[in-house]
Each structure stands twice: as C-alpha cells, then as structure tokens.
KEDOZA-217701 format. One record per residue (C-alpha): residue in three letters; x, y, z. Coordinates in steps of 0.1 Angstrom, whole numbers, plus 5000, padded with zeros to 4 digits. Each point is the difference from the previous one (the first is absolute). Layout:
! KEDOZA-217701
<atom><torgu>ALA</torgu><X>X</X><Y>Y</Y><Z>Z</Z></atom>
...
! end
This chain:
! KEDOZA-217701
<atom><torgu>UNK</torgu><X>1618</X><Y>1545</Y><Z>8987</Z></atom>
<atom><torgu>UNK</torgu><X>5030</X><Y>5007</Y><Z>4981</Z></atom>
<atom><torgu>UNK</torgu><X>4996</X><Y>5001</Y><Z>4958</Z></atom>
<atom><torgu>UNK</torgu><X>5008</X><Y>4963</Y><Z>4984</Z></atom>
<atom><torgu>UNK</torgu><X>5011</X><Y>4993</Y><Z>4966</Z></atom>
<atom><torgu>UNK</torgu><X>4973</X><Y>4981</Y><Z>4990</Z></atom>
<atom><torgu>UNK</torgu><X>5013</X><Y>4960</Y><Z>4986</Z></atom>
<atom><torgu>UNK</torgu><X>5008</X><Y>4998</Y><Z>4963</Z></atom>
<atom><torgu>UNK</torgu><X>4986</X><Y>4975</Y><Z>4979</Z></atom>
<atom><torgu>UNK</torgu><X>5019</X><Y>4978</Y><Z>4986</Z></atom>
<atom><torgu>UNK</torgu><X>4976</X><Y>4984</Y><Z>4970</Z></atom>
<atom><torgu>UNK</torgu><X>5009</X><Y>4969</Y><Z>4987</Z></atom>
<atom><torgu>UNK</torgu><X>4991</X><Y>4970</Y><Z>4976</Z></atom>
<atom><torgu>UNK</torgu><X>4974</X><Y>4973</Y><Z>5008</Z></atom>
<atom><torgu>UNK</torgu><X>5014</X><Y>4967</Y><Z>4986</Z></atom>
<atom><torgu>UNK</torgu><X>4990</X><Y>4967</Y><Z>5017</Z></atom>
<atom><torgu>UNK</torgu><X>4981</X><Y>5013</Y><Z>5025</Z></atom>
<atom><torgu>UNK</torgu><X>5031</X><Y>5020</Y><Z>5009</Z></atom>
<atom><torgu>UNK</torgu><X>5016</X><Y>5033</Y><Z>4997</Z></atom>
<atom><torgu>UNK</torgu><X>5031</X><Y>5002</Y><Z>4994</Z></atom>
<atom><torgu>UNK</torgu><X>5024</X><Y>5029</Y><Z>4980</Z></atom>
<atom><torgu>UNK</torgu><X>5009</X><Y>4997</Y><Z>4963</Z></atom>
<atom><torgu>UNK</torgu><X>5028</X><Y>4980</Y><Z>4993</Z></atom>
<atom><torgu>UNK</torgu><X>5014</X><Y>5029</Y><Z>4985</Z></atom>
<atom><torgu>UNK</torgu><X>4997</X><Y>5023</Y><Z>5028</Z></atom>
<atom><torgu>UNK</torgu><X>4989</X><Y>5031</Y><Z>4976</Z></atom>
<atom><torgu>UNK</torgu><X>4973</X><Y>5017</Y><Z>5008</Z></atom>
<atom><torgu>UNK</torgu><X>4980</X><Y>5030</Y><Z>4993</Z></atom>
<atom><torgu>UNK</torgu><X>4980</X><Y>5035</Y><Z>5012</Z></atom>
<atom><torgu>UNK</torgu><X>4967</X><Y>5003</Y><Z>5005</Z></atom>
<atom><torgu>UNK</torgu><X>4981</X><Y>5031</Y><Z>5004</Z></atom>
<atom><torgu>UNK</torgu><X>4966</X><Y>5013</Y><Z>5012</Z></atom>
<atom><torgu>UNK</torgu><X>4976</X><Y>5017</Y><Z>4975</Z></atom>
<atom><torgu>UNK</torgu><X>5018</X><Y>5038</Y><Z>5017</Z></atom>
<atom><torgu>UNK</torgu><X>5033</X><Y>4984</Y><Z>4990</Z></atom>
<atom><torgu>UNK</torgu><X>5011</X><Y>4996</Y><Z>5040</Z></atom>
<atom><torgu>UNK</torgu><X>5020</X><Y>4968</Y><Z>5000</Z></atom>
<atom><torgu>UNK</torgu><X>4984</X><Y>4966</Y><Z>5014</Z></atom>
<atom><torgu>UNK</torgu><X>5024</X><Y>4976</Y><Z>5004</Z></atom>
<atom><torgu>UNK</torgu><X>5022</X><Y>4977</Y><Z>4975</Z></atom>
<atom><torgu>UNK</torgu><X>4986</X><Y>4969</Y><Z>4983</Z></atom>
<atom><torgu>UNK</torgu><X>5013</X><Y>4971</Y><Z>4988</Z></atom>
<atom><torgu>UNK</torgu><X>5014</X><Y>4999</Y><Z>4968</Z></atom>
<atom><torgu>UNK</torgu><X>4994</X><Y>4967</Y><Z>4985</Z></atom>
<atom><torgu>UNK</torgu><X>5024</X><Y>4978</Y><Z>4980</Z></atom>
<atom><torgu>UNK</torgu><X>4998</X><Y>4975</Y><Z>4973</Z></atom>
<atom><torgu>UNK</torgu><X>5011</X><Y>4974</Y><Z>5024</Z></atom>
<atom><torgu>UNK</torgu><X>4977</X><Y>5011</Y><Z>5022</Z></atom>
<atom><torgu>UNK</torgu><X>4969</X><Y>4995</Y><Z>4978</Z></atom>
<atom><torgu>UNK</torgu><X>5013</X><Y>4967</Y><Z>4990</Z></atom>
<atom><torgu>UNK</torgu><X>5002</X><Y>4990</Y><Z>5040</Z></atom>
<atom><torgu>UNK</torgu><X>4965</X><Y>5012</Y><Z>5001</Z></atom>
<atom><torgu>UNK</torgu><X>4988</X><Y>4977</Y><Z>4972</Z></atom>
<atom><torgu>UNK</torgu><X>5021</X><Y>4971</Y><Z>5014</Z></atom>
<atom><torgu>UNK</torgu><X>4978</X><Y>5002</Y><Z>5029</Z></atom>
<atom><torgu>UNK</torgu><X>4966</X><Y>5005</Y><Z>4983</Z></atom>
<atom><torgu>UNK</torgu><X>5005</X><Y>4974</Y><Z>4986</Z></atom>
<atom><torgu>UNK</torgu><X>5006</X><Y>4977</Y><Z>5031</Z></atom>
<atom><torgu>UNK</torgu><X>4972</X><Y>5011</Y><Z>5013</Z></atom>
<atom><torgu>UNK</torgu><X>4977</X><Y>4997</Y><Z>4971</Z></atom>
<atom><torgu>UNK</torgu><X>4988</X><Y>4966</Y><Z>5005</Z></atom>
<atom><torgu>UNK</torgu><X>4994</X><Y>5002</Y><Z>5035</Z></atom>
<atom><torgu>UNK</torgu><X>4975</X><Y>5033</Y><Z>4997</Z></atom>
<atom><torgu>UNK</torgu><X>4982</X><Y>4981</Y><Z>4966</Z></atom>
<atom><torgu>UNK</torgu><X>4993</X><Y>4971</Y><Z>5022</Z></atom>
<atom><torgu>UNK</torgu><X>4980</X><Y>5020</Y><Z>5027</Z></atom>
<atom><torgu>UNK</torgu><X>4964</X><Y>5001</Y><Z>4994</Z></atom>
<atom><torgu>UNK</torgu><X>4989</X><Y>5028</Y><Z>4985</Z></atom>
<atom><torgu>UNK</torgu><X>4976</X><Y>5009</Y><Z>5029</Z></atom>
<atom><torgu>UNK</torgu><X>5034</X><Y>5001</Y><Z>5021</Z></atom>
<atom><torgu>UNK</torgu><X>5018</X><Y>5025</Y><Z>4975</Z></atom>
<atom><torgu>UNK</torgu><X>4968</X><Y>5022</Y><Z>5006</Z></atom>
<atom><torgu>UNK</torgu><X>5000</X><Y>4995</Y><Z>5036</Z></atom>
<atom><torgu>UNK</torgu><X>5042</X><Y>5011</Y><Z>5000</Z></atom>
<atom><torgu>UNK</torgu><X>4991</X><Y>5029</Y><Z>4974</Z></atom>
<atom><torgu>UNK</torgu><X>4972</X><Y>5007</Y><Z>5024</Z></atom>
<atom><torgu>UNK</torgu><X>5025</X><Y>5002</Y><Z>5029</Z></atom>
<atom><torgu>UNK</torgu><X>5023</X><Y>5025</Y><Z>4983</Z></atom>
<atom><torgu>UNK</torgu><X>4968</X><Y>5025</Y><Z>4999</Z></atom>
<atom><torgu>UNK</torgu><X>4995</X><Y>4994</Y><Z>5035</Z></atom>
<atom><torgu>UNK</torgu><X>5038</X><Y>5012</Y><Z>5010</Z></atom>
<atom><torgu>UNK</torgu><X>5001</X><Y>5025</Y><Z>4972</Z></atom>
<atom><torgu>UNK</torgu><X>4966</X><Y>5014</Y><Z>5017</Z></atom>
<atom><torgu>UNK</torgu><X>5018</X><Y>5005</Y><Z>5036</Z></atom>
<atom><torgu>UNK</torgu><X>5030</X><Y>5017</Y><Z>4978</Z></atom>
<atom><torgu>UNK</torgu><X>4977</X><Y>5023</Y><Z>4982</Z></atom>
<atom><torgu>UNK</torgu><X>5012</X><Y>5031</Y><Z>5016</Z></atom>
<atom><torgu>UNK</torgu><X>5034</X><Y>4995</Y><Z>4996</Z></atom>
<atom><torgu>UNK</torgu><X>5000</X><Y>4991</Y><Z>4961</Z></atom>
<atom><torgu>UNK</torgu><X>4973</X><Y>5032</Y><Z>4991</Z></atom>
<atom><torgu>UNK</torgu><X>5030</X><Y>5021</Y><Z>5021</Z></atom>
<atom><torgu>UNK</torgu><X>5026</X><Y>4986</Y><Z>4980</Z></atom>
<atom><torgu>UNK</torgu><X>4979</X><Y>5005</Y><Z>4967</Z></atom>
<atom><torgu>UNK</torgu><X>4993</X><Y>5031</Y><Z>5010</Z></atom>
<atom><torgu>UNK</torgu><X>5038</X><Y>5014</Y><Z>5001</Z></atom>
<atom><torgu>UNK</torgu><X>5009</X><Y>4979</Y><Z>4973</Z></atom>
<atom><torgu>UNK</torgu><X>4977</X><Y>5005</Y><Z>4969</Z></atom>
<atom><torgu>UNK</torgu><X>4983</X><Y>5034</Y><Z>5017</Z></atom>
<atom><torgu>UNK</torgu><X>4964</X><Y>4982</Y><Z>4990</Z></atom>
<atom><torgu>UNK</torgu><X>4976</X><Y>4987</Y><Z>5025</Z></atom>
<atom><torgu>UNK</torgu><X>5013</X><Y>4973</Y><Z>5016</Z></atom>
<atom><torgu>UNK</torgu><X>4971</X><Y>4991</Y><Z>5020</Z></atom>
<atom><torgu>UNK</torgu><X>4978</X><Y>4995</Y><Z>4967</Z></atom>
<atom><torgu>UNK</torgu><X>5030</X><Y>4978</Y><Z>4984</Z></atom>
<atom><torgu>UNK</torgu><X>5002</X><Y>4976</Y><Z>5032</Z></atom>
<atom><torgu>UNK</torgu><X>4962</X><Y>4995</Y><Z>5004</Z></atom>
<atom><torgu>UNK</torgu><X>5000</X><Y>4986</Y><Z>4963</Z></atom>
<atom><torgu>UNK</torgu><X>5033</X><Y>4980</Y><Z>5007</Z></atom>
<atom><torgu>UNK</torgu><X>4981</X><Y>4981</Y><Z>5026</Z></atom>
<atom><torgu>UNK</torgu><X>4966</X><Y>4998</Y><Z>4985</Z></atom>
<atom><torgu>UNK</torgu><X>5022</X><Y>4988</Y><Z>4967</Z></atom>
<atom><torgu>UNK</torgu><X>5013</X><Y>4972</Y><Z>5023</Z></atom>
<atom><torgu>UNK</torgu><X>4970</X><Y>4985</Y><Z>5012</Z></atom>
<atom><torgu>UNK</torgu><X>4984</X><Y>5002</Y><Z>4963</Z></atom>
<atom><torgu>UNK</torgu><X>5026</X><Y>4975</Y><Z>4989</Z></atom>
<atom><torgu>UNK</torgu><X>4994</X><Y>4981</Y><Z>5032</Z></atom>
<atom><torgu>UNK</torgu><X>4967</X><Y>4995</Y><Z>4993</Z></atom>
<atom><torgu>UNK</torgu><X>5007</X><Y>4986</Y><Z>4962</Z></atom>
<atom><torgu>UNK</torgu><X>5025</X><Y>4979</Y><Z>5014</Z></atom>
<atom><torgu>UNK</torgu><X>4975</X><Y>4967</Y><Z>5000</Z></atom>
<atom><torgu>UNK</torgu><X>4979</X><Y>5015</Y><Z>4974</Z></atom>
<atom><torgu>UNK</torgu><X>5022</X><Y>5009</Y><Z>4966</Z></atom>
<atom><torgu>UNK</torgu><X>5004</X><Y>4965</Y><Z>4990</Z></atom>
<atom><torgu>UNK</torgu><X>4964</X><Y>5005</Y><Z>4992</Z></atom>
<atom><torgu>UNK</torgu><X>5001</X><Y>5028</Y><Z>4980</Z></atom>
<atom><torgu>UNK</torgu><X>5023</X><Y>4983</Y><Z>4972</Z></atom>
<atom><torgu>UNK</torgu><X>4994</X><Y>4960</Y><Z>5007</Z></atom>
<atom><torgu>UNK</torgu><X>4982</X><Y>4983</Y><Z>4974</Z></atom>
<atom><torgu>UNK</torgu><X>4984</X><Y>4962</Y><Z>4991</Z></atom>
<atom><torgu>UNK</torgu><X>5017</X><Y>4992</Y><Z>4969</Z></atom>
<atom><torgu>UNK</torgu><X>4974</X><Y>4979</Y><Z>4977</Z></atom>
<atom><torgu>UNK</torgu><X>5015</X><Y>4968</Y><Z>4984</Z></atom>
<atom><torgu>UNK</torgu><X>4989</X><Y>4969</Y><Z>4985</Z></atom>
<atom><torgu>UNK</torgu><X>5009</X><Y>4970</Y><Z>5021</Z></atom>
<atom><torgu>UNK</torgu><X>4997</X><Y>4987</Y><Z>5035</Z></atom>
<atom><torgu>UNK</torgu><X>5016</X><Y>5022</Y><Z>5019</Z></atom>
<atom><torgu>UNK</torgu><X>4995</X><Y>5035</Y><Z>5019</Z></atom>
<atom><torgu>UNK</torgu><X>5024</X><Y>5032</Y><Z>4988</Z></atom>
<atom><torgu>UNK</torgu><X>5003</X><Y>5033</Y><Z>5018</Z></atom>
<atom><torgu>UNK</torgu><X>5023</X><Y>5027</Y><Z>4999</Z></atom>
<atom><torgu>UNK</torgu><X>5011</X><Y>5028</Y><Z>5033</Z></atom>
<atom><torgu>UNK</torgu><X>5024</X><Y>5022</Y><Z>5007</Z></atom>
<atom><torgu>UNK</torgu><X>5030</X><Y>4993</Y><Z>5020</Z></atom>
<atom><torgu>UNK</torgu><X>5033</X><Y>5025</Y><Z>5006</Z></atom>
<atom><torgu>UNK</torgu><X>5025</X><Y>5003</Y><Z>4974</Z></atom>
<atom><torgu>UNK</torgu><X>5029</X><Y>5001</Y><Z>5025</Z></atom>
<atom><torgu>UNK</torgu><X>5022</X><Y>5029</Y><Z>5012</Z></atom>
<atom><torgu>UNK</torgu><X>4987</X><Y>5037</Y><Z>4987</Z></atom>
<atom><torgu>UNK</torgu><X>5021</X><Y>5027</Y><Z>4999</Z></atom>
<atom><torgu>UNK</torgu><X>4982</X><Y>5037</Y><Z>5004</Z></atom>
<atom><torgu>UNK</torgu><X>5009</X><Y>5032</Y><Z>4993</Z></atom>
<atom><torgu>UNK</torgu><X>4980</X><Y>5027</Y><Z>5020</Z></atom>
<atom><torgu>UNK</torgu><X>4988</X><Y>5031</Y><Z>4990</Z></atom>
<atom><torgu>UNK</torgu><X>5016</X><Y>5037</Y><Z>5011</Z></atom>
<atom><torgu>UNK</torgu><X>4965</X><Y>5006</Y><Z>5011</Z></atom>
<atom><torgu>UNK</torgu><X>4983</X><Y>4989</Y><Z>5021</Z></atom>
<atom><torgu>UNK</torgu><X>5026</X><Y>4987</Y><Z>5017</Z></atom>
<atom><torgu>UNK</torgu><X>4986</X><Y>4979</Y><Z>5026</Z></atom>
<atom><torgu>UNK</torgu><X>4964</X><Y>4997</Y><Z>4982</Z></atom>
<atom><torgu>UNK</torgu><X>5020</X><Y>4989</Y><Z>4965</Z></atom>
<atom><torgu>UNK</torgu><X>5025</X><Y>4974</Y><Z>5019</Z></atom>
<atom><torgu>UNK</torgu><X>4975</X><Y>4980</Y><Z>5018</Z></atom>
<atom><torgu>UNK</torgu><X>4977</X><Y>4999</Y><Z>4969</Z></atom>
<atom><torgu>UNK</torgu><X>5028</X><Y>4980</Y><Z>4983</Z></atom>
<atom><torgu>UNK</torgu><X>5009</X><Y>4978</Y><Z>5027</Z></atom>
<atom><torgu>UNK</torgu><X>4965</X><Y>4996</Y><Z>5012</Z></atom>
<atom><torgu>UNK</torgu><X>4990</X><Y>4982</Y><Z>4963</Z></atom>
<atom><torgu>UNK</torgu><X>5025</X><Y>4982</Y><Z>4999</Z></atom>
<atom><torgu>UNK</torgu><X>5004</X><Y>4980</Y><Z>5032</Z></atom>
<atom><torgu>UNK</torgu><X>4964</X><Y>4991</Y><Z>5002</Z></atom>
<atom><torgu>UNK</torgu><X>5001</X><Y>4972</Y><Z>4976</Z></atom>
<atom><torgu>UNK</torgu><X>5030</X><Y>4989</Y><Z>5014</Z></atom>
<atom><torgu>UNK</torgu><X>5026</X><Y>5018</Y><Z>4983</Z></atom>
<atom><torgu>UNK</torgu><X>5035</X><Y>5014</Y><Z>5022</Z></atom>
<atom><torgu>UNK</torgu><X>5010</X><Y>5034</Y><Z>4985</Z></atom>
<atom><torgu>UNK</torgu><X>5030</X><Y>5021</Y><Z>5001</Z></atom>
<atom><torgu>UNK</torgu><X>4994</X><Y>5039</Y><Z>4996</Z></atom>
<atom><torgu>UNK</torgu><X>5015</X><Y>5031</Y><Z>4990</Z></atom>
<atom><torgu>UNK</torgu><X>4986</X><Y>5027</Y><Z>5023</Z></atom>
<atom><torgu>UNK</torgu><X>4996</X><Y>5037</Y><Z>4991</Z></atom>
<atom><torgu>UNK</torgu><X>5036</X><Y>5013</Y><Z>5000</Z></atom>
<atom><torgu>UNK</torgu><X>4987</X><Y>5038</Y><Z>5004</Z></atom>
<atom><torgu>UNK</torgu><X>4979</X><Y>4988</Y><Z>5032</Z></atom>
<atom><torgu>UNK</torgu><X>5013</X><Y>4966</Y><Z>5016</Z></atom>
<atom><torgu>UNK</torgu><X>4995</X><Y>5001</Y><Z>5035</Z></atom>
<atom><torgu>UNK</torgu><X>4961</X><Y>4994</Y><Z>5003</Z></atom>
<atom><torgu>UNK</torgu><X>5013</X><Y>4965</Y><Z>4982</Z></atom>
<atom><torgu>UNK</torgu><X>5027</X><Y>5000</Y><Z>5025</Z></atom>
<atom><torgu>UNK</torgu><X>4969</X><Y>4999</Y><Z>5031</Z></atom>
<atom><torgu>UNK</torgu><X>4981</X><Y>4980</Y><Z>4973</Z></atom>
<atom><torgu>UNK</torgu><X>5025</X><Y>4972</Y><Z>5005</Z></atom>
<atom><torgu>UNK</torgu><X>5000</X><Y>5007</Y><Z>5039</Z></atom>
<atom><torgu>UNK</torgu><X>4967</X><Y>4988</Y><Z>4996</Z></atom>
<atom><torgu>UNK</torgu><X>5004</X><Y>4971</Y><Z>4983</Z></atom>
<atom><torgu>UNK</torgu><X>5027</X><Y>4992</Y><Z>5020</Z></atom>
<atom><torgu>UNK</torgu><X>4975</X><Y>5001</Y><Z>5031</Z></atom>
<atom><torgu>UNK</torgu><X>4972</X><Y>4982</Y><Z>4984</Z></atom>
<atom><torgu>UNK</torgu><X>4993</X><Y>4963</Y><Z>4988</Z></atom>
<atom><torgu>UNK</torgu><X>5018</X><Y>5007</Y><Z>4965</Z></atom>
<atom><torgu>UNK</torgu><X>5026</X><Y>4970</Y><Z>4997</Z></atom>
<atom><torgu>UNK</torgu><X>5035</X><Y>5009</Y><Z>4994</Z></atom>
<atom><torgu>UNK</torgu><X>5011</X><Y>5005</Y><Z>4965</Z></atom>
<atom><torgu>UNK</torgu><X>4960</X><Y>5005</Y><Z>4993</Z></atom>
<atom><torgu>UNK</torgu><X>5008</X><Y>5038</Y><Z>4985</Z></atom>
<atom><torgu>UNK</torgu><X>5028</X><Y>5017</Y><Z>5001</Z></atom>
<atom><torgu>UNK</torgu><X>5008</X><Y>5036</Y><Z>4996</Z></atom>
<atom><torgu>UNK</torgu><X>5034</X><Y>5016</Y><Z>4981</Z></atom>
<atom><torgu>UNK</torgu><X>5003</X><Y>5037</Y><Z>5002</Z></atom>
<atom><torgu>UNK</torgu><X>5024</X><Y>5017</Y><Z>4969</Z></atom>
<atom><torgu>UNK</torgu><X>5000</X><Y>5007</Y><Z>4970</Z></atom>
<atom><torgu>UNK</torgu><X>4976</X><Y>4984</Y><Z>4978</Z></atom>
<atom><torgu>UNK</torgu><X>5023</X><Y>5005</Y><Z>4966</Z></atom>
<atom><torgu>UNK</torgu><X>5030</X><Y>4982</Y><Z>5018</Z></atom>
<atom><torgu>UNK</torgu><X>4977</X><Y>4970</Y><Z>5013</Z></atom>
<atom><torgu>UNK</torgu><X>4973</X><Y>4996</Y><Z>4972</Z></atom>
<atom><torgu>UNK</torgu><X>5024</X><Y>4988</Y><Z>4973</Z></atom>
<atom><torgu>UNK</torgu><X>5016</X><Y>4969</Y><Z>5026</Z></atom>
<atom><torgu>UNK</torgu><X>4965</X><Y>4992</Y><Z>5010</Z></atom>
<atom><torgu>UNK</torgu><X>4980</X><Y>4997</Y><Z>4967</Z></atom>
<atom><torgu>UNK</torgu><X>5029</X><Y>4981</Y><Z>4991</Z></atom>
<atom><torgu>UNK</torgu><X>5000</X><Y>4977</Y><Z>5024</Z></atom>
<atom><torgu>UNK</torgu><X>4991</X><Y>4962</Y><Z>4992</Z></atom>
<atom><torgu>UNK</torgu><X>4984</X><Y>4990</Y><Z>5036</Z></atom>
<atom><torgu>UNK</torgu><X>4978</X><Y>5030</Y><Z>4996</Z></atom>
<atom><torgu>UNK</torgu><X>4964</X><Y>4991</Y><Z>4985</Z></atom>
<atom><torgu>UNK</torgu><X>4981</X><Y>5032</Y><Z>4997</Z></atom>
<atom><torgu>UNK</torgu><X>5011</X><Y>5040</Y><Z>4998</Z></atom>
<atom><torgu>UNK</torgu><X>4976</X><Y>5029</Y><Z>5008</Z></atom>
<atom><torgu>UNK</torgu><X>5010</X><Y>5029</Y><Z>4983</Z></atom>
<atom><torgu>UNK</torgu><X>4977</X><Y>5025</Y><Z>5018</Z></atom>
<atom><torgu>UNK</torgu><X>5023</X><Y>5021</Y><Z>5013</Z></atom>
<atom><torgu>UNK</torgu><X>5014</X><Y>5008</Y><Z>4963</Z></atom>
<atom><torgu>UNK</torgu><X>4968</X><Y>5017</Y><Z>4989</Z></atom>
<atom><torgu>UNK</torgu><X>5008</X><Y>5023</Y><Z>4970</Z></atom>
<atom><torgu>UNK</torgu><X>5032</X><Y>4986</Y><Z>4995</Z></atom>
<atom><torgu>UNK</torgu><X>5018</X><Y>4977</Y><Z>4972</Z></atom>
<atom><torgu>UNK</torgu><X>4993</X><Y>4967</Y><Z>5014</Z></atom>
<atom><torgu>UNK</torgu><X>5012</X><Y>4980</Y><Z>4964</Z></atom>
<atom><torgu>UNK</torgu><X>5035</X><Y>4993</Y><Z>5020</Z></atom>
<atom><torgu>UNK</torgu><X>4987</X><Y>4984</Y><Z>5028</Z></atom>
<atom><torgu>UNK</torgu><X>4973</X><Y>4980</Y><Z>4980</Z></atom>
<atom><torgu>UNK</torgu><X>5027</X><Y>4983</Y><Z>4980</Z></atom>
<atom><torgu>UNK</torgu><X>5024</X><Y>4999</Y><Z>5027</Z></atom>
<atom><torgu>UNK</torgu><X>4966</X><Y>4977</Y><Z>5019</Z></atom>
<atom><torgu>UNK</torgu><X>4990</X><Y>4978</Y><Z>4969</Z></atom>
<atom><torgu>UNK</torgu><X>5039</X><Y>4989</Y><Z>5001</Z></atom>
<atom><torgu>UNK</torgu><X>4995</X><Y>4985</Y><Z>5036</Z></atom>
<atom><torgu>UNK</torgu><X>4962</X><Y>4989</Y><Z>4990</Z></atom>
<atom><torgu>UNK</torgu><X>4983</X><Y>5021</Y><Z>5022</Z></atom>
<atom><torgu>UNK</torgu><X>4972</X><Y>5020</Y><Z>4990</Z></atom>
<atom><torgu>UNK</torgu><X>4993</X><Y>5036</Y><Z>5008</Z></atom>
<atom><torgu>UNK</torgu><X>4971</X><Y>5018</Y><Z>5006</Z></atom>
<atom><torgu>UNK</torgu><X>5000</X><Y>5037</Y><Z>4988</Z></atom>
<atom><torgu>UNK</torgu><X>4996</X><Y>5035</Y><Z>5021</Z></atom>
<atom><torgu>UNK</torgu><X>4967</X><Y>5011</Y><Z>4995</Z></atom>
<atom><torgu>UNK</torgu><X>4998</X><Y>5037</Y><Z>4990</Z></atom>
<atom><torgu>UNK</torgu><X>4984</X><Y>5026</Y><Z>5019</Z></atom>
<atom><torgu>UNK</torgu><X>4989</X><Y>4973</Y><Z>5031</Z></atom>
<atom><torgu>UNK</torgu><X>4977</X><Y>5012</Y><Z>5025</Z></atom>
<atom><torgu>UNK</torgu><X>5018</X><Y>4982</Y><Z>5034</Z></atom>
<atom><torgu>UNK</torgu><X>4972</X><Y>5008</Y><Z>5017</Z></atom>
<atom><torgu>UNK</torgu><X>4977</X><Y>4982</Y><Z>4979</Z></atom>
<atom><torgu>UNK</torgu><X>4987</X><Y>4968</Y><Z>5012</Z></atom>
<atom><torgu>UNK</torgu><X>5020</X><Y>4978</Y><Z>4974</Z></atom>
<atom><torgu>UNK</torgu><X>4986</X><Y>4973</Y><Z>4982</Z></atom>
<atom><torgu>UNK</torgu><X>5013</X><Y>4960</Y><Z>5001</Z></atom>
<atom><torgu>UNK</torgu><X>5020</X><Y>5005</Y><Z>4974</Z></atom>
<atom><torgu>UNK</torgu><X>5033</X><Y>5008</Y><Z>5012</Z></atom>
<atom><torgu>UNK</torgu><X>4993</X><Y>4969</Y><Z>5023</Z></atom>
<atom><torgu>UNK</torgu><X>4997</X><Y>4977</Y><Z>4968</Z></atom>
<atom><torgu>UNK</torgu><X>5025</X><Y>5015</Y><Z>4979</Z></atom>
<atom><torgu>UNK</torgu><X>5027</X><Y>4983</Y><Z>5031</Z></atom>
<atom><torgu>UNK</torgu><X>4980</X><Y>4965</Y><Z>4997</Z></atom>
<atom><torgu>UNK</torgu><X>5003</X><Y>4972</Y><Z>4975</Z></atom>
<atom><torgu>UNK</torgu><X>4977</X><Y>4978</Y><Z>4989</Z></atom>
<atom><torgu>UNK</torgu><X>5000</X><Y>4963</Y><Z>5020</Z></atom>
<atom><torgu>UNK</torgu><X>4977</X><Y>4976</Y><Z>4980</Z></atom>
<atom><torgu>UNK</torgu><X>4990</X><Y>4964</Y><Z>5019</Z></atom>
<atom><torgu>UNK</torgu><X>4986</X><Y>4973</Y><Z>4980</Z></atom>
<atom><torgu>UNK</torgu><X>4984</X><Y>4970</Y><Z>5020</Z></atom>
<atom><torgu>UNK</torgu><X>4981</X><Y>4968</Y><Z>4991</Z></atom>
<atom><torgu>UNK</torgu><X>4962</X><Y>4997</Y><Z>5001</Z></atom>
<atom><torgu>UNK</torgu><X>4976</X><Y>4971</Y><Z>4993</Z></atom>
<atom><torgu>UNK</torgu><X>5007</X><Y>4961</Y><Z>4998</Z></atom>
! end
C-alpha cells in the first residue's frame, strides 16, 4: 500500500445541534503539547455567541419540561457513547495537553453519570416546607434559572468542560460554553457526542475562541441568566461581574486552586437554580 496523507480535521462549532463555521470565517492554530501542529479551530465571533444564546434559549423550555429522571437518563446516554469513544478522546488528550489522557476521560464519564444520578434527587437537597400561619400548604424547590453561559477551564480540558455543562443542564438549564482555547478539539469530539446522543438540539452548545473577545458580549447579554466564571481562575473578574449585574444575571465565581478530579459537591448545581415556592389551600 502506497503512503496516504492522512484526512485533516476540520473542527468546528456546535450550535443547535449543528456544526457549522464562524460567521467570520477566522480561525486559529492549535498545537500538541511537542508544538507539532493539530489542526485549525474555529475562531468564534460575537455574533456567533449571540446565535448560540438565541438558540439556548429556544430550547430551554422544552429540556425544563422533561422530567428530571429523563435528563438523567439523556446525561446517562452521553456516558454510554463517550465510553465507546474513550480511546479516541485519551489519544487526543494525550497529544494535546501531554498529560494522561486516559485518567482525564475515565473521570469525564464517571463525572457524567454522577450528575445523572442527582438529576431526580437535587430538588431534595435544597427544597423546604415553609411554616406559615393559615390554611394553606407552602414549599419551596429549585427550578433552572434559564440559559447558562460557561467558561471552561485551560485544564482539564475535557474533565473541566463537562463539569460545567454537566451542572448546569441537569436541573434543566441550556448552556452555551467557551471551551479551552489552548486545547479545543476533545470539546470538538465532545460535541460529536452529543450530537450522537439523546441531548436535544440547542441543549449545550460549544464556541471555541477567545475567551477575552466573547466574555464581555456574553456577560452582557440580557437573555443570558447565569455566568460561570471558572475558566477565569486568578484573574480580574470585577469587569465581567458588572458587565452581568447590568443584564441581571448572576455569576458564580472561579474557585481557586479546584481539584477537577474531586467528586464535587451540589453546589455548583444550586448556584444555576432559583428558588420556586408553591403555596396551596388546606382544610375547610
């Protein structure tokens, strides 16, 4: 057999359940840990990300109205595919970041089905029965606060993403992220995953750029609900904090010196819910 130049990727944006090019048509290098080159990624535009939230939010209502035992099961699903891709992502990590791949993709999927799991059981964690005086029942649960916009960490890149998205779209939330711009293309299969699994259209969304360019249109943006900042650990993140309370959306902080591969904690769950309180008549 004769030697073939093996096919180029071409890595591209997931928006809608589709992948299409920036509208811009830029685009950047991206280069294994030994500084060989990869391939090119999209380079995101503002227009872009506000096509991405456009969409989220379409789909929002749709993914809040599923049960949560079916956002498990769909969360649940993505593990399974991710699973039969294993191989491929630890490769790709490994040429990419230079770290052990295999280790970073094992967590990614045993992160995914420790969301799916809480899917039917957070509400618990943070419902309450309020105690009044009168004839009537009062109770308080989380529900989504809408469309979240994410910006992942350098590293890890795959681990970090899904850890994001993975919070927020079990209590029904649609998100929009901002992938690793050192180390996109393990989001790139990501999104071939979710493209292949049960995950509705619009559902989550991936951008890859540059973070700077998109943060300041996103946190600004008033049909955006929530922005996670944990891809901004150690930086000034004042800017985009006043840039979020002018659209009303709240923000929840990078955590300093995070541990990935730590089994998190609720919290970043809750911090993307709002409080739903029901009151209803009792007695004669």
């Amino acid at each position: 057999m004769t030697d073939r130049i093996a096919v180029r990727r071409t890595p591209k944006l997931f928006v809608g359940g589709a992948f299409p090019r920036s509208e811009s048509g830029r685009s950047y290098p991206v280069d294994a840990s030994d500084g060989t080159y990869l391939a090119h990624a999209a380079l995101a535009s503002r227009k872009d990300a506000r096509d991405a939230v456009q969409v989220a939010r379409k789909a929002q209502p749709g993914w809040a109205g599923r049960t949560a035992y079916n956002r498990g099961q769909v969360l649940y699903r993505v593990a399974e595919i991710l699973e039969g891709r294993a191989e491929q992502l630890a490769d790709e990590l490994d040429a990419a970041t230079g770290g052990d791949g295999a280790a970073e993709v094992a967590a990614t999927i045993d992160r995914l089905v420790w969301y799916a799991g809480w899917a039917d059981k957070v509400s618990l964690v943070d419902a309450t029965i309020n105690p009044v005086a009168g004839s009537y029942l009062s109770w308080t649960t989380p529900g989504p606060t809408g469309v979240v916009v994410a910006f992942a960490p350098e590293q890890p890149a795959l681990l970090g993403l899904v850890e994001l998205v993975a919070a927020a779209v079990v209590t029904g939330n649609t998100v929009v992220a901002v992938t690793s711009h050192a180390h996109p293309l393990p989001a790139v299969s990501l999104a071939e995953v979710m493209a292949t699994s049960d995950v509705p259209g619009g559902v989550v969304n991936l951008l890859t750029g540059d973070r700077d360019e998109l943060v300041e249109r996103l946190a600004s943006h008033r049909d955006v609900n929530a922005l996670d900042l944990a891809g901004f650990a150690g930086q000034d993140i004042t800017p985009h904090e006043v840039a979020a309370a002018g659209a009303f959306a709240r923000v929840v902080p990078p955590v300093p010196e995070i541990d990935w591969y730590a089994t998190p904690s609720p919290r970043r769950m809750l911090a993307l819910t709002e409080a739903k309180t029901v009151w209803h008549p009792v007695g004669t």
